[in-house]
N, C-alpha and C positions, 0 to 999 in steps of 0.2 A: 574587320569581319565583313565578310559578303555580306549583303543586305537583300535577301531573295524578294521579288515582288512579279508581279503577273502584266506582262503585257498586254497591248488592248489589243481587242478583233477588232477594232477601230467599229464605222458601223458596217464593219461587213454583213452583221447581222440585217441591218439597212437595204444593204445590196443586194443580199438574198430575197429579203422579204420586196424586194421592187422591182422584180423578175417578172416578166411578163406573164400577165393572166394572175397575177398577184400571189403566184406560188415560188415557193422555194427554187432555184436551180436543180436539186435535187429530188423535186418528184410529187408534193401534193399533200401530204400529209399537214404539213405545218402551211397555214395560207392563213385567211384574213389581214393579208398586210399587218399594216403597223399594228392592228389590235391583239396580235400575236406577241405574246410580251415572256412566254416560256424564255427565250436564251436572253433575251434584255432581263430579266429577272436573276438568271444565272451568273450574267457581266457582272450586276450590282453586288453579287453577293459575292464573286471571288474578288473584286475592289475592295471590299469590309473587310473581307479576310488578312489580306493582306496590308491594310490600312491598321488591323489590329495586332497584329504580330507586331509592325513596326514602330506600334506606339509602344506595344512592351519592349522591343529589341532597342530602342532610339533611348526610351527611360531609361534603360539599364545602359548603356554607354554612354550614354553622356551627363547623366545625373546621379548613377550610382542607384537608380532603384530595384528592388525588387521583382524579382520574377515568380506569383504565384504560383503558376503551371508554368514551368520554362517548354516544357516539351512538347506540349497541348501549343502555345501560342506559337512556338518554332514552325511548328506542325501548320496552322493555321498559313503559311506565308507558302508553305509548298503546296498545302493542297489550292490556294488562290492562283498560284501558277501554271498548274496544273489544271485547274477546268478552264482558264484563258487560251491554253496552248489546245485543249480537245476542241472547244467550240469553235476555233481559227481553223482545224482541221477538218473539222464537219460542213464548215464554211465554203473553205478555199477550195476544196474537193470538190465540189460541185460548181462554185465560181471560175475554175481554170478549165472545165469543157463547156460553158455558157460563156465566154468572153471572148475574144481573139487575145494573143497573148499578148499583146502591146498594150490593148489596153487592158487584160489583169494586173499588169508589172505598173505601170502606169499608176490607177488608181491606189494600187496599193502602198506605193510611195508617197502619193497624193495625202494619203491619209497618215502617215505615220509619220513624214518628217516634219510638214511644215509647223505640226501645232507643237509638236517637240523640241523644234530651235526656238519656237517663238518664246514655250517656259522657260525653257534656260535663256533665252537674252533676257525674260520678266526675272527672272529672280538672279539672276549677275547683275541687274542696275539694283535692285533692292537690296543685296546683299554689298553692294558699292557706297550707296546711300548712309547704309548704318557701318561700314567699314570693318565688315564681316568677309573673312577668306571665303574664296569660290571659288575652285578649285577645277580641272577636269576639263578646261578645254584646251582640245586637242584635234587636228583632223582625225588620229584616228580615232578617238574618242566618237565625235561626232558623227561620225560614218554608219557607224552601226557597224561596221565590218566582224568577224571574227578575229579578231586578231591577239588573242590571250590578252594574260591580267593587266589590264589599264583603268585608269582614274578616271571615274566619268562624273561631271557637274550633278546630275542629282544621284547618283550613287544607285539608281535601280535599273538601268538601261542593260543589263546584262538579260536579262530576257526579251528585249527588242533587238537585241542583237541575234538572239536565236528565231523571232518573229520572223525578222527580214531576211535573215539568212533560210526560212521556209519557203518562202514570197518568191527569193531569185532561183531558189533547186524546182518550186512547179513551172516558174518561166522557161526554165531550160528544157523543163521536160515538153512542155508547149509547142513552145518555139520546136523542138526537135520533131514533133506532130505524134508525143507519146502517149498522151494523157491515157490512152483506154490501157495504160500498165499502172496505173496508180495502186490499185488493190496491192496485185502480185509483188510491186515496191515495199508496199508498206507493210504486206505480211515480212517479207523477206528482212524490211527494218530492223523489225519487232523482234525477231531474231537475232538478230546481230545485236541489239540491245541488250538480250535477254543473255545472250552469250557475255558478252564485254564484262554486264554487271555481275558474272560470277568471277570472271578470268582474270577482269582489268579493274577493278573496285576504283581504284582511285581516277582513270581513266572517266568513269560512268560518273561519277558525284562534281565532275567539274562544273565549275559555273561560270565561268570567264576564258571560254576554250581558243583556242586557235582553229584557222581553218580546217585541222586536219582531225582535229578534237571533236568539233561541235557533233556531228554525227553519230557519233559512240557515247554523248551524254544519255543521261537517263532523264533530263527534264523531256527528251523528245518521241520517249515512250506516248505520253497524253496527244502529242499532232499525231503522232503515226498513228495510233488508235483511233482518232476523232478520222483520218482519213476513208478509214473502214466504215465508218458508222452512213455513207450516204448509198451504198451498198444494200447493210443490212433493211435499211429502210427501203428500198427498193424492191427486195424479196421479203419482207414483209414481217421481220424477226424480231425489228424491236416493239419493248413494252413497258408501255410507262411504268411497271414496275421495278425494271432494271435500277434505278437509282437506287430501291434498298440493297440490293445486292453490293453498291458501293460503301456500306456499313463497314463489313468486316477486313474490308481492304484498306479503309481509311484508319482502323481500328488498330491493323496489324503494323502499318507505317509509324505507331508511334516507339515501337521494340525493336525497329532495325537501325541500321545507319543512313546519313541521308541520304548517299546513289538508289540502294534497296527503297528507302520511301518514296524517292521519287517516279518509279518504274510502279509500286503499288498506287502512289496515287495519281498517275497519269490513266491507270487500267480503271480505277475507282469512278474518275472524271469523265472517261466516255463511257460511261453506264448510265453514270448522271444528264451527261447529255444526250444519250440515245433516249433516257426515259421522258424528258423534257421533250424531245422532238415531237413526238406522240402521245403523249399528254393533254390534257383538257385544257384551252389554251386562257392563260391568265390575260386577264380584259383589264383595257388600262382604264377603269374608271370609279371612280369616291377616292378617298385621299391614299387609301392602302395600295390600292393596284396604280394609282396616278404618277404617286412615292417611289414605288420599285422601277419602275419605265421609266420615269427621270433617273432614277441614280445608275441604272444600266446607260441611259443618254451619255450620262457624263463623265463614265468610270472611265474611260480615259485621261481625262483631266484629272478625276481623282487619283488615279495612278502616278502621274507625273507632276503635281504639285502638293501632293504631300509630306515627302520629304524635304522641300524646304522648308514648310510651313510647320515640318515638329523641327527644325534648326531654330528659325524664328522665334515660335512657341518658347524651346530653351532658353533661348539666349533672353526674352522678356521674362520669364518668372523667375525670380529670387531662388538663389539655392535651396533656403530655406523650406519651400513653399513642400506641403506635401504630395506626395505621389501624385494621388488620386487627381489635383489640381493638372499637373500636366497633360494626365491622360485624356482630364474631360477639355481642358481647350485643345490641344493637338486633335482631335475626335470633329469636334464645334470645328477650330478653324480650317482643315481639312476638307470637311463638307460644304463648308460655305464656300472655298476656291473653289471646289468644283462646280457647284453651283453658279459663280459668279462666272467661270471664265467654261462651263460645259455647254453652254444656247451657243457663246461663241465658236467653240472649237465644233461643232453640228454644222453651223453658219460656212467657218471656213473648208469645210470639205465637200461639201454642196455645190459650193461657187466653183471650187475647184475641180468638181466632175463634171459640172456644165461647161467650164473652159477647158476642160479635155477633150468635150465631145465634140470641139466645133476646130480643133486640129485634126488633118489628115494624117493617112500612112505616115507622111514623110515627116511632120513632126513629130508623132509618137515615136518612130525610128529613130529623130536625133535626142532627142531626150532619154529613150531608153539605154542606147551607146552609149549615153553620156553618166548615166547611171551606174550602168554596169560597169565603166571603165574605171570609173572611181571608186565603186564599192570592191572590184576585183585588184582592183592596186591598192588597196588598204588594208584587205586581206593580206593576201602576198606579204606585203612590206609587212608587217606587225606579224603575222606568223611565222616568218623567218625570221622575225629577231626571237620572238618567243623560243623559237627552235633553237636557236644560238645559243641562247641564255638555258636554256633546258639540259644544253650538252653540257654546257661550265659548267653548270652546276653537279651536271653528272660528275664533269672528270674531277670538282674537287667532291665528290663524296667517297670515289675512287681514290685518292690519294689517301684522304684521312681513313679511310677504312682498311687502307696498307697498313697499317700501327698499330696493335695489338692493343684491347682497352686497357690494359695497367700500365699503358704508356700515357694513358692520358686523364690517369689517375688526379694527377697534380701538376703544377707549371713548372716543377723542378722536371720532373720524371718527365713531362712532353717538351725541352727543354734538351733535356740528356739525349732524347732518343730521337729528335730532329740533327741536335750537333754530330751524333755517333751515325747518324746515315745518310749525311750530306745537304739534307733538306731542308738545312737553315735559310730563311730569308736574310736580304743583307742587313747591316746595321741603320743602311738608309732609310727604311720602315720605320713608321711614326705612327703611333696609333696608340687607343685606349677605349677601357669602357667608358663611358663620360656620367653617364646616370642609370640609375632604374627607378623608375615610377610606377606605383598603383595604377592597374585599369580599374575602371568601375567594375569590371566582371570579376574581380578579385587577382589576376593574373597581373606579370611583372611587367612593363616594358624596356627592353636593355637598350641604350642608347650607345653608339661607338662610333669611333671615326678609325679610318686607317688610310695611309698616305705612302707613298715611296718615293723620296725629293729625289733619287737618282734617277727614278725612271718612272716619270709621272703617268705614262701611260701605261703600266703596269694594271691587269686586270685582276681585281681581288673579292673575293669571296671571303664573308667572315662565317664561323661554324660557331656554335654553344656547346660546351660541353658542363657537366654535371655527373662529378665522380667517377667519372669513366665514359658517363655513357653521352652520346650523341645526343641534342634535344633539336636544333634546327641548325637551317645554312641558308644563306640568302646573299643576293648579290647589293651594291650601293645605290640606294634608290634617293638619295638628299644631296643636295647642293650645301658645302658649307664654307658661304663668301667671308664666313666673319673670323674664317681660320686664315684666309689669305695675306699673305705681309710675316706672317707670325712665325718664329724660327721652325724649321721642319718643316713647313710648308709653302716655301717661295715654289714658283711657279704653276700654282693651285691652278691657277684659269676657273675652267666654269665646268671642271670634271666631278662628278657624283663618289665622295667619300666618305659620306654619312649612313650609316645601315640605323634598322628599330628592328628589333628581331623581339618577337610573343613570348615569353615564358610563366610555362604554369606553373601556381606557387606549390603544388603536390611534392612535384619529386628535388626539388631542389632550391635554396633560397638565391635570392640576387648577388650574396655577399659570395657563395659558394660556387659562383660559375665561371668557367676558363672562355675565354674569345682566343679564336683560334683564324690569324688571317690565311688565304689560302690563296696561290696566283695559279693563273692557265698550269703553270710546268709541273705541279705539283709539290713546289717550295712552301713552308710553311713559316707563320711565326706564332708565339704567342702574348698575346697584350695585356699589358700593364690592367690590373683589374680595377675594382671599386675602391679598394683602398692606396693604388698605386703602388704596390708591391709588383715587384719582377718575378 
């Protein structure tokens, strides 16, 4: 399951507030430097948010708990995302005509990747130590690029991939010397968002998009919005009371689906942030206002080591142990990373813009090249395979959707009607369902392998069926070394033949479903099920 979580503004809010004459890039309203704690107040609170969702999301898959409000805490992870991406908008938008573009791109890199490799190299030796899988490194993983669904080391990096992919579309506009089109862009976004999410539904709720994706999500409703908000500040329209206004839109987000939530609570989130901007500014001092300023310091770090730290959490408490235990150490140990490794992560980005500023032109220019060369070749390469894998899959749902459902009835009947139309796979095809096991969410998971000894490089799609009807299709994403040697599978090498495909226990039981393989040509077979029956 995607595991939604909010990027950090890093301190852009820092950057803002260190603008010369101690006022905002954007124009005067918000000033008292640091003692200006409205959006460091805001950072803290979409970290919580998101920190609490994950505590129920992480409970409930990996320990089988309970989800009091499933919808309410779901909800809590988007609307966290959503005031991260408005506040970066209200940010940047004023940061990308106050900086020269090398050094926006520059800093903003500064800040997002180093403390980001540094969590995943701290928790890959800690998770080595206790000989805990850690999964997800990848360059393209690492990149941040756009480049559809891949595995990433802490599992929430799918919103820093839309961060940075914000960071390099205002460089361009920079660098191109556009910036005074940002409004007219971002109306024109907001549009095309608002289009996509009626036309293209599934288009708009993606969370792990390819390059060609990311722009038509609906997490990027709340930037595009936050982009407008240094505008309306400007002419003089926001008011601190705009954030109730965000009631009923955060209200309405919990009865639709999540593309629709996240386009309402993206509009919700820059209300929120327009009213904060102009608002009576929260002063960092006694332990209440001291409290929220640090944990707005450090929601970064809180953002990126909390998910190892409810892994950890699980893996120390005893199954046994009850709910409530988890959720208050994951909560406790959560907050204390951030605390312990948030002075630091401040520390390294500080040093790091002071050693920006004493490079010239020509190092910011190879560092930026060097940047973009890599984030733009990791895109590319990942979203064309994505694009690949997107048409296989097309062309086998086109196949199997040539065969009228009461052919796929049963594995006699899909069977008959593969042999009578040609479209039998050969007898070389080796395959089987191998298990179904309980998710903690109550859902099946099908395990299957499928092989072709004659023609090992045969590309196959396995499909699920359930009395007819279609449930999923997905291509082989497992390695399985431990089939190699074993008859039917000489010449395995190191090719991906293991699928996991979701199934919900609703419409059909584990015992009752047909695995259907499917290659490039449109050849089909069907495999041997649970019980080993043909």
């Amino acid at each position: 399951m995607p595991m939604p979580s909010g990027p950090d503004t890093a301190t852009a809010v820092a950057d803002g507030l260190d603008a010369p004459g101690g006022e905002t890039p954007t124009g005067g309203i918000a000033r008292a430097g640091r003692e200006l704690t409205n959006l460091q107040v805001l950072r803290g609170l979409a970290a919580v948010l998101v920190l609490l969702h994950h505590i129920a999301a992480y409970g409930q898959f990996l320990r089988g708990a309970a989800r009091p409000f499933p919808v309410l805490d779901d909800r809590m992870g988007i609307w966290g995302v959503a005031l991260f991406f408005s506040l970066s908008g209200y940010l940047m938008a004023g940061l990308v005509t106050r900086d020269p573009p090398l050094v926006f791109l520059a800093h903003r890199v500064s800040r997002i990747f180093p403390s980001y490799l540094a969590v995943v190299a701290l928790a890959a030796a800690v998770f080595a130590a206790l000989r805990l899988d850690f999964g997800g490194l990848s360059l393209l993983s690492l990149s941040l690029a756009p480049a559809g669904p891949r595995s990433y080391p802490l599992n929430v990096e799918w919103t820093l991939v839309f961060e940075v992919s914000f960071y390099v579309g205002l460089f361009v506009l920079a660098a191109a010397g556009r910036t005074r089109f940002v409004v007219p862009l971002a109306l024109a976004w907001l549009g095309l968002l608002a289009a996509t999410c009626f036309l293209a539904p599934g288009i708009s709720a993606v969370m792990t998009p390819a390059a060609y994706e990311l722009p038509l999500a609906a997490a990027c409703v709340a930037f595009a919005a936050g982009l407008l908000l240094p505008r309306g500040l400007a002419a003089g329209l926001l008011r601190p009371w705009f954030g109730l206004l965000a009631v009923p839109l955060a209200l309405a987000s919990l009865s639709v689906d999540d593309g629709a939530a996240r386009a309402l609570s993206g509009i919700a989130a820059a209300l929120v942030v327009g009213g904060a901007v102009v608002a009576r500014p929260v002063r960092r001092e006694g332990p209440v206002g001291a409290s929220l300023g640090a944990l707005g310091d450090w929601s970064y770090m809180l953002y990126l080591a909390h998910p190892p730290v409810l892994m950890l959490v699980n893996w120390a408490c005893p199954p046994r142990w009850p709910e409530a235990a988890f959720a208050t150490l994951g909560l406790a140990g959560s907050l204390a990373a951030a605390a312990l490794l948030g002075p630091l992560d401040v520390a390294l980005y500080r040093r790091l813009r002071a050693r920006l500023g004493t490079l010239g032109p020509t190092g910011l220019r190879r560092l930026a090249t060097a940047f973009i060369a890599i984030f733009t070749g990791c895109a590319v390469w990942g979203s064309t395979d994505t694009a690949r894998n997107d048409w296989a899959e097309h062309r086998a749902r086109s196949a199997l959707a040539a065969l009228p459902a009461e052919d796929w009835a049963t594995p006699a009947s899909a069977r008959a009607a593969l042999a009578a139309k040609g479209l039998a796979l050969p007898a070389s095809l080796h395959g089987r369902i191998e298990e179904a096991t309980r998710h903690p969410s109550g859902d099946a998971l099908i395990r299957a392998v499928a092989f072709d000894t004659a023609k090992p490089d045969r590309t196959l799609h396995l499909a699920l069926f359930c009395q007819g009807r279609l449930l999923s299709v997905d291509r082989p994403r497992r390695m399985r070394r431990d089939l190699a040697g074993q008859p039917g599978y000489e010449g395995l090498g190191s090719r991906r033949i293991g699928y996991t495909l979701r199934l919900p226990t609703e419409p059909c039981a584990p015992e009752g479903v047909m695995a259907v393989a499917v290659d490039g040509g449109g050849r089909m077979a069907v495999l041997p099920g649970l019980t080993g029956r043909e």
